[in-house]
N, C-alpha and C positions, 0 to 999 in steps of 0.2 A: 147620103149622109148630110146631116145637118147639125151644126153647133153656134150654142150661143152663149153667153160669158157677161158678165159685170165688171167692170172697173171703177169703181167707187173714188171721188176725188175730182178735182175741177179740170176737164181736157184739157188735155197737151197737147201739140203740135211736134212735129218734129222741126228740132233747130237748124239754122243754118252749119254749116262744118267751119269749123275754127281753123287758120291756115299758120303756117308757124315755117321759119327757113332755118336752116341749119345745115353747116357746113357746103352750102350751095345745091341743097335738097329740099324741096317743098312740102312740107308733110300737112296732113289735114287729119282735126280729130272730130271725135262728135262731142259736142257741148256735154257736159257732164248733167246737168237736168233732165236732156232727152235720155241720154244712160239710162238713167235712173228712171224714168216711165216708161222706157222701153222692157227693163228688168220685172218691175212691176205686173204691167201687161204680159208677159211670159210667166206670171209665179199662177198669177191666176189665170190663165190657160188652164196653165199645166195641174192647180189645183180643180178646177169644173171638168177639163179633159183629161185627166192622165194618161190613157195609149192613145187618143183617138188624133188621129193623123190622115189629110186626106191622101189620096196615090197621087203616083210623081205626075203624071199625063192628065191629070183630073181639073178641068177648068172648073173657075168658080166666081160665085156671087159670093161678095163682101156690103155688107148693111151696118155701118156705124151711125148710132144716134147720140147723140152729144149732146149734153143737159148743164148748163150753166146756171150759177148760183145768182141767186135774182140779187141786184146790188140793194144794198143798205138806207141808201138814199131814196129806192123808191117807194113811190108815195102808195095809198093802200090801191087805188086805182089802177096804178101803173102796176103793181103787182099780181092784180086780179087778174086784168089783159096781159101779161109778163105769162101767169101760169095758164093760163087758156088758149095760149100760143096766138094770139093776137098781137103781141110783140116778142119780137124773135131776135133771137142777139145776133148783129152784125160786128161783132167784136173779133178780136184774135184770140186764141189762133185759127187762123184761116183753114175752112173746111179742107182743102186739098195738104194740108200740113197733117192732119187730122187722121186723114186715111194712111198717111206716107207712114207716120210713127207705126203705128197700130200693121199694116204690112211687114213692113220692117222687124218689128219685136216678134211677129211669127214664121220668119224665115226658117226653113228648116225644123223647125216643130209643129205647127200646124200643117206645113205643106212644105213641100221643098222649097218654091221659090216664091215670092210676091207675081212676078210674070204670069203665075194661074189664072192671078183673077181677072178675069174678062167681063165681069160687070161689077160696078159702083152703085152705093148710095151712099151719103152724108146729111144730117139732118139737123139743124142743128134748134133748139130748144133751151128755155128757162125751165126752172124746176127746184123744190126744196133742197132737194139732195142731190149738190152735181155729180155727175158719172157721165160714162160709157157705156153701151149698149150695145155688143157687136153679135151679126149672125153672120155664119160664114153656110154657104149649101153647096153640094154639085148642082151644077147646071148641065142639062139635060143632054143629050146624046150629041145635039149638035143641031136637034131642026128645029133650033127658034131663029125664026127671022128678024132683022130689024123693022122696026116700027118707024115710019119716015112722015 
C-alpha cells in the first residue's frame, strides 16, 4: 500500500514541549502552533485517506518534501535559482522537526505507531506555493539490505 497527501501552507516543525511546575509536579505541554499543524496534517489525511490505515506490524517508508515560500526580498535571479532548486532553504524548521510533527500527527491513524517507519527522507525546497508532500509505502518483506 502506498499513500500520498498535500499539506498546503509554509512547514512546520514540531515545537519544543513547554514545561510548567505545579504543586511540586512537572507537567509538559505541546506548543499550541504544533497542535494546530498537527490537527491539520490529520484532517487532510483523513480527507485524501479516509479508511486506509497501514497493519500494526507493517514497516515503513516515510518521504516528506518540504517547499518554502521564496522570500520577498529575492532579487529575480535569486528566485530563478530559488525555483530550480539551485538554492535550497537552510532555514528552520529543521528538517528532523519536519518528519517528527508529520509522524506524530499520524499516530494511530495512519498506522499505529511513528516506530514503523524504518526508512526516512526529508527534502527540503523553494517553491510558489509552500506545502508538504508526504508519501508513506510498506517496505518490502524484509530483503532489502543496507547500502554501505
Amino acid at each position: 500500500m502506498k499513500v500520498k497527501f498535500t499539506v498546503l501552507g509554509e512547514p512546520r516543525g514540531k515545537g519544543r514541549p513547554i514545561f510548567s511546575t505545579f504543586g511540586g509536579r512537572v507537567n509538559a505541554r505541546t506548543p499550541e502552533k504544533t497542535v494546530e499543524y498537527e490537527n491539520l496534517i490529520k484532517a487532510v489525511y483523513q480527507r485524501a485517506h479516509p479508511d486506509r490505515r497501514f497493519a500494526d506490524g507493517a514497516m515503513l517508508d516515510m518521504r516528506v518534501v518540504a517547499f518554502y515560500k521564496i522570500p520577498k526580498s529575492a532579487s529575480h535571479k535569486q528566485r530563478t535559482e530559488m525555483l530550480s532548486g539551485g538554492v535550497r532553504p537552510t532555514k528552520t524548521p529543521d528538517a528532523d522537526n519536519i518528519l517528527k510533527v508529520v509522524g506524530d500527527s499520524l499516530n494511530g491513524l495512519a498506522f499505529r505507531d511513528d516506530a514503523q517507519i524504518v526508512d526516512t527522507q526529508i527534502r527540503k525546497f523553494y517553491a510558489a506555493q509552500p506545502r508538504i508532500e508526504v508519501t508513506i509505502q510498506q517496505v518490502g518483506g524484509g530483503h532489502e539490505q543496507m547500502q554501505i
